[in-house]
N, C-alpha and C positions, 0 to 999 in steps of 0.2 A: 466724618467730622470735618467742620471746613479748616483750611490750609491755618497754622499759628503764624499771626502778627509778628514781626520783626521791628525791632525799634534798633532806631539810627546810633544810638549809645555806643561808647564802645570801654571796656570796659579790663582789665590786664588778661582775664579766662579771653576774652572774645579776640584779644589781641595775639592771640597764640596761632599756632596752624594745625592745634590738637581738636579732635573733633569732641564735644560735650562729653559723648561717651569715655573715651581717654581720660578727660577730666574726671568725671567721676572716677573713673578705675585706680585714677593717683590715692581718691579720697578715699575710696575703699579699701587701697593697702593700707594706707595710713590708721584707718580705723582698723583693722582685722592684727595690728600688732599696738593697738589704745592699750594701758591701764593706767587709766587717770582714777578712773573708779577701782582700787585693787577689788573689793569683794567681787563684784562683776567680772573682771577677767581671771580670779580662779576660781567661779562656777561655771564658766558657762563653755559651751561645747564649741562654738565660733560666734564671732560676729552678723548680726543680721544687717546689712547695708541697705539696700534700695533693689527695685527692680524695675522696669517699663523700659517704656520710651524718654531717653534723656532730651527730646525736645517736646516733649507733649505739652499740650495746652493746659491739661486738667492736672493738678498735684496732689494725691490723695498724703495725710499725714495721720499715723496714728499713736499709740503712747509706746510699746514696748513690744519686743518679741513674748513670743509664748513659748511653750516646750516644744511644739510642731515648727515654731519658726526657729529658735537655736539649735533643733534638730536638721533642717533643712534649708537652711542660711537663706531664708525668704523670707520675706513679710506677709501676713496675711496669709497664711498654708493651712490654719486649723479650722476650725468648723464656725467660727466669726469670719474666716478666711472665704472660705468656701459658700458664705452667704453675701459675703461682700460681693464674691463673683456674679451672683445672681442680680444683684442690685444693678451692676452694669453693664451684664447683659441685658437686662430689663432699659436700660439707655440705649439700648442700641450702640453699645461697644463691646471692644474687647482688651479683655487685663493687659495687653500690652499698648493697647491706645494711652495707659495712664504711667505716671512715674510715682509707685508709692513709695514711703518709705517712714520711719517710726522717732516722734524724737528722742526715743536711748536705739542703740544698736548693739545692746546687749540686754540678755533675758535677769531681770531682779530675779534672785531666789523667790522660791514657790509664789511666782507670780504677780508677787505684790505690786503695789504703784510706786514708778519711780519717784527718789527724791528730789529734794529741789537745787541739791549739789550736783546729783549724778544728772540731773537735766543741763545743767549749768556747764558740766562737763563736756557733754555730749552736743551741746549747742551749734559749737564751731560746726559739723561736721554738717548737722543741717539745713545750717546758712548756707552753706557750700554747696551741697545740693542743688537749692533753691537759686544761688544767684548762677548756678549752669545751667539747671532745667528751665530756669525763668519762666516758668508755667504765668499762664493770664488766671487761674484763677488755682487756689488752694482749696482742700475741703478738709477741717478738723473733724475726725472722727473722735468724737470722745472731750470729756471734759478736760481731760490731762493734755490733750494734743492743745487743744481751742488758749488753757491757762499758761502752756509754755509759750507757746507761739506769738500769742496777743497779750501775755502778762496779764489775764484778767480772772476773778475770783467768781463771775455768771456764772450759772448753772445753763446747761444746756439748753433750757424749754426756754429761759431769758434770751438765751444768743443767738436761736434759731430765725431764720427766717427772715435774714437782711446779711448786706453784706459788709464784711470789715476790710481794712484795705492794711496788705502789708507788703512795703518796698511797691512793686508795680502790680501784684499779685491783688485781685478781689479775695477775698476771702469769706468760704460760707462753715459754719460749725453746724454739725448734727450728730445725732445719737452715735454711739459705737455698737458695731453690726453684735458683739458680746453681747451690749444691753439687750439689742432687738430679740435675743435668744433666751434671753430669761422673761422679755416684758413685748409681748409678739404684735399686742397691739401698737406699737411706737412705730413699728412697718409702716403706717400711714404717714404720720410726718417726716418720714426718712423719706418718702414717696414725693410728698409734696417739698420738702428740702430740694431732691433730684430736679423735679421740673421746675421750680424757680431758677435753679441754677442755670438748665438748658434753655430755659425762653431769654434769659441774659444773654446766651453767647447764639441766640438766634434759632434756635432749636425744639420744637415744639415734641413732646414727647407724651403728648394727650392722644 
């Protein structure tokens, strides 16, 4: 993947002599002792925070841990996980060329979708993320990721397919790898999602 842009900005994270990664890890303690949400922090087995590269280009976002992720404090570890991987290896990367990470960092009881308080809650931590990984472009997996992120009530087949711009980040929304697993035909526009996004940053993946 070619070298991430640097902008001249400077910012109180950029003014420090902590490297991203540090930064994150502040954010990650900070979340791994949250209960803003109490139900959340007394179900759940730990915190799921983020993983990659804390200066990657590409910022994958998606809605919540699962049982595979509050089990194994990752994002992305269960068999949506495990096809996500496939997706970018099919890019021509590798799971740590990305920074994912989810906007709750805690798993809702059996599953559910988070709410719009426990989003609200969880926000700060995202933002945070986002203004250290300063990724050039975002990918909402999922309609919960795309509605927190961008405040918007589209449906996924609406928002696909162009780009939204948040802070300095592009921003592209597609299906959630879960969907693809119940509805296998949606694999093509999660394909054609993929290669829009790569002839953007110069990248032909035809």
């Amino acid at each position: 993947m070619p070298p991430k842009r640097t902008t001249g900005g400077s910012t109180a994270a950029q003014a420090t002599d902590s490297t991203p990664q540090q930064r994150l890890d502040v954010i990650a303690e900070a979340v791994s002792r949250c209960v803003r949400c109490q139900e959340l922090a007394d179900t759940r087995t730990q915190t799921v925070f983020g993983v990659g590269n804390p200066e990657a280009r590409i910022m994958f976002v998606g809605e919540a841990p699962g049982a595979d992720e509050d089990r194994q404090g990752e994002p992305f570890v269960g068999r949506a996980g495990q096809l996500l991987n496939k997706i970018i290896e099919a890019c021509k990367l590798q799971r740590s060329d990305i920074y994912i990470a989810n906007i709750l960092k805690c798993r809702p009881p059996g599953n559910r979708n988070p709410s719009d308080t426990e989003a609200a809650n969880c926000r700060e931590y995202l933002d945070a993320q986002i203004r250290i990984v300063s990724p050039e472009y975002i990918v909402c997996w999922g309609s919960i990721a795309a509605k927190n992120l961008l405040n918007s009530d589209e449906t996924i087949g609406k928002m696909r397919g162009k780009f939204y711009e948040y802070g300095q980040a592009k921003v592209l929304c597609t299906y959630h790898p879960s969907y693809l697993l119940r509805n296998p035909a949606a694999k093509k526009p999660v394909w054609e999602d993929m290669q829009f996004l790569f002839k953007d940053m110069g990248i032909d993946l035809v």
